[in-house]
C-alpha positions as CSV (number, residue, x, y, z in Angstrom):
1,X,73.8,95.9,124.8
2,X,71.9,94.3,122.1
3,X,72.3,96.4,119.4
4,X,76.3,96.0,121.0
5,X,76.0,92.3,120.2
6,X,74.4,92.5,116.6
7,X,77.5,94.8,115.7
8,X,79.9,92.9,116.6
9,X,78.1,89.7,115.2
10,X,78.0,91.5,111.9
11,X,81.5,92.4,112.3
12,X,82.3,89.3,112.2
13,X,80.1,87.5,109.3
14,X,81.9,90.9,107.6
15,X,85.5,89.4,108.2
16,X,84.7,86.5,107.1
17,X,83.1,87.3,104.1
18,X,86.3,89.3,103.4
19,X,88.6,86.2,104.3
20,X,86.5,84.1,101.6
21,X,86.6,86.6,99.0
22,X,90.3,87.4,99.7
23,X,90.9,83.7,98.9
24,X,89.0,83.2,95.8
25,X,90.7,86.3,94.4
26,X,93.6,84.9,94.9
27,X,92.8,81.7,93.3
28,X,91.6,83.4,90.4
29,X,94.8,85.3,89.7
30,X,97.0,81.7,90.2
31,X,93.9,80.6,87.0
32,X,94.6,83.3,85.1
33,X,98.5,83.3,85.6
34,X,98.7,79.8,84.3
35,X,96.1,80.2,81.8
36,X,98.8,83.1,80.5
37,X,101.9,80.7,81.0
38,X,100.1,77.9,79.5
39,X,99.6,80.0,76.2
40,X,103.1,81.6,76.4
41,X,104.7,77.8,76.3
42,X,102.0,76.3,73.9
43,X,104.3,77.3,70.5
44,X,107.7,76.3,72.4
45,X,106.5,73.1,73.7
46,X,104.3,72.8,70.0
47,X,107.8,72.8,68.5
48,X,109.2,70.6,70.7
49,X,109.5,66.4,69.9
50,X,107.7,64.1,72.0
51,X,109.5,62.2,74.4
52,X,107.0,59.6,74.1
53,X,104.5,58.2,71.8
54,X,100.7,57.4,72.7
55,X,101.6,53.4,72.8
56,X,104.8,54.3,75.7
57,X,102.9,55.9,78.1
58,X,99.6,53.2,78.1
59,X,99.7,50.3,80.6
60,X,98.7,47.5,79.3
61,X,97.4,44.6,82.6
């Protein structure tokens, strides 16, 4: 029954483990798929006029 226990214990620190590295896969594609978008726009939005100018957007109190 022990050796039961410690399987099943394992088995679940395993499935876990899985769950975290499932999820930081996953965040590391959604990085890299805006670090790719973000380099695809950077010559069309380079092109592009600004809407605003440094002195619009501060707030002055």
């Amino acid at each position: 029954m022990v050796a039961e226990d410690e399987l099943k214990k394992i088995e679940s620190v395993m499935a876990e483990i899985n769950r975290k590295l499932d999820a930081l896969l996953d965040d590391r594609e959604t990085l890299a798929l805006m670090s790719v978008s973000e380099r695809s726009l950077k010559s069309f939005f380079s092109e592009e006029p600004d809407l605003y100018s440094i002195e619009d957007v501060k707030v002055r109190y």
